[in-house]
N, C-alpha and C positions, 0 to 999 in steps of 0.2 A: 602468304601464298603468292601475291603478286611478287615480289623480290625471291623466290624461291624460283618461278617461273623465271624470270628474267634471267638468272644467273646461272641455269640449266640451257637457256637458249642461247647466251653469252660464251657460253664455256664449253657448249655443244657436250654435254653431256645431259644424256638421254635418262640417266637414272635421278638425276634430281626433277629435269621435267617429270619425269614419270612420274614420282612422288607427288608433286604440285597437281598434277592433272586425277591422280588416284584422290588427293584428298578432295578435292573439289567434287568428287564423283563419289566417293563415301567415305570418307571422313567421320570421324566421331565427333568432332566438336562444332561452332561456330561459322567455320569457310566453309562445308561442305552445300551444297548447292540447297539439299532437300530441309537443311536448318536453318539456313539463310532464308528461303521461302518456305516456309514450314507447313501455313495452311492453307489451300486450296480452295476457291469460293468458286460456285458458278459465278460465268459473266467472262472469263477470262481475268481473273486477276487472283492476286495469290499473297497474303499476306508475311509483310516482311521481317522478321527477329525483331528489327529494332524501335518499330510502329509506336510501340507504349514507351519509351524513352522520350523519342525528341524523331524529329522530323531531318534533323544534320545528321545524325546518327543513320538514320535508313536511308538520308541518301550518298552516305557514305559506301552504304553496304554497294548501293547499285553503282554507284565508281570503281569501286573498286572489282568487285565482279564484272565489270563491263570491260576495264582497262585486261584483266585477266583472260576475259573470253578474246577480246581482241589478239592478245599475244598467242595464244592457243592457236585462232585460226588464221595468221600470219605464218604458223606451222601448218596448216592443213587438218586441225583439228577442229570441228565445231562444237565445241561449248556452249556455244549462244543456244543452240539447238535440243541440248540433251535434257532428257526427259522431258521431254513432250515439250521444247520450249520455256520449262519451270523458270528461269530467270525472267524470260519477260512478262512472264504472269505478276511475279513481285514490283517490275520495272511499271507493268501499269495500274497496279495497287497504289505503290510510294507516290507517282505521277499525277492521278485521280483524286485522292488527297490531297497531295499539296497545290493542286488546281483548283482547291475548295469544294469537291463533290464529296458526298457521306460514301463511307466505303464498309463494310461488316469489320466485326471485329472480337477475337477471339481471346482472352485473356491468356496470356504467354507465360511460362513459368521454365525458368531454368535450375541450374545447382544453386546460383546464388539473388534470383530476382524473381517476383513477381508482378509484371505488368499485366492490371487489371483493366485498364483503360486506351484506347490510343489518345497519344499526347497531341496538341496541338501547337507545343513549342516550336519553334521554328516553321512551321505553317506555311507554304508557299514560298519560301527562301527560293534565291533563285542559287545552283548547282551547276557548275560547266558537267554537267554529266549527260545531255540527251540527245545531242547529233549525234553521237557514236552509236546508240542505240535506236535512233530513226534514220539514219542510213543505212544500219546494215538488216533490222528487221523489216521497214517500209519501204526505201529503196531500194537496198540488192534482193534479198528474198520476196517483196512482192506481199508480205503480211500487212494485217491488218493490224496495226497498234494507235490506238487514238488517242489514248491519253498521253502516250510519248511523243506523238507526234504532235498534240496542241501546246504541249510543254516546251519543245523543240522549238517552235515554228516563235513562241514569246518570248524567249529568250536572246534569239539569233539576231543580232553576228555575237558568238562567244569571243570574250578578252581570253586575259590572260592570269595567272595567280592574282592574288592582289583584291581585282574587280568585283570579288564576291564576298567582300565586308574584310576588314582588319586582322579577324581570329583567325584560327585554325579552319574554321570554314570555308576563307578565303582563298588559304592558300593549299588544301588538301588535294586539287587536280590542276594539274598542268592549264587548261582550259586551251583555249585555241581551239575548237569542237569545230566552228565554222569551218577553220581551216585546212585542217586534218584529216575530217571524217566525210568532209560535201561529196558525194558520188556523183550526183547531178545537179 
């Protein structure tokens, strides 16, 4: 979805964005916003697809949903916002966990998996994924996100690839968050 986005912004064509922006918005599968955040808990947080897998994996989902809502509202679309905010309900699910706080938990079941349990693999990893998301939800907008925002503030100054261990973990966002995303 994110390289479908980009290559509609790139190429200025408005039908592949569309497409990117429709599935995010209902989609049948995976990327769509309401499967990616599937279940909803009082409290403000919203349990994320990939929670019973691994902890890399959900905050996967939230990089890449985050670099995606970014490129949207760099068009003047806001994504970050749609439905009710649903992303950062997920963003301070994945966050609040891996900050070490207990968070509900819903056993997840798709076509080919059942997770009964949330994982506690990768547990706390640290992710360049959370200035972009507490600058633009606490900063510009003015909300309240506390678990992105105490996750944000432990991590800061984001590097760069690399910094976040040798695997594919390391190098799955750009990183530079500090740099990039600081509004104030």
């Amino acid at each position: 979805m994110d390289s479908m986005l980009a290559i509609g912004v790139l190429t200025d064509r408005r039908d592949i964005y569309d497409e990117a922006t429709g599935y995010f918005r209902h989609g049948a599968g995976n990327g769509a916003n309401s499967h990616v955040v599937w279940k909803i808990y009082d409290g403000g947080i919203g349990q994320v697809q990939e929670s019973g897998r691994d902890q890399g994996h959900a905050m996967l989902d939230i990089a890449l949903l985050g670099t995606f809502c970014q490129m949207a509202w760099n068009q003047g679309d806001d994504l970050f916002g749609y439905d009710h905010d649903r992303f950062l309900l997920g963003a301070e699910y994945a966050a609040r966990y891996s900050l070490g706080h207990d968070v509900h938990y819903t056993a997840y079941t798709n076509s080919d998996v059942t997770q009964r349990a949330i994982s506690d693999k990768s547990r706390g990893d640290v992710r360049p994924v959370w200035e972009l998301l507490y600058s633009h939800y606490v900063v510009l907008k003015g909300m309240s996100a506390p678990d992105v925002e105490a996750f944000a503030k432990k991590v800061r100054v984001k590097g760069g690839g690399g910094d976040y261990g040798p695997n594919s973990g390391g190098f799955d966002q750009l990183g530079y968050g500090t740099l990039t995303f600081t509004l104030k």
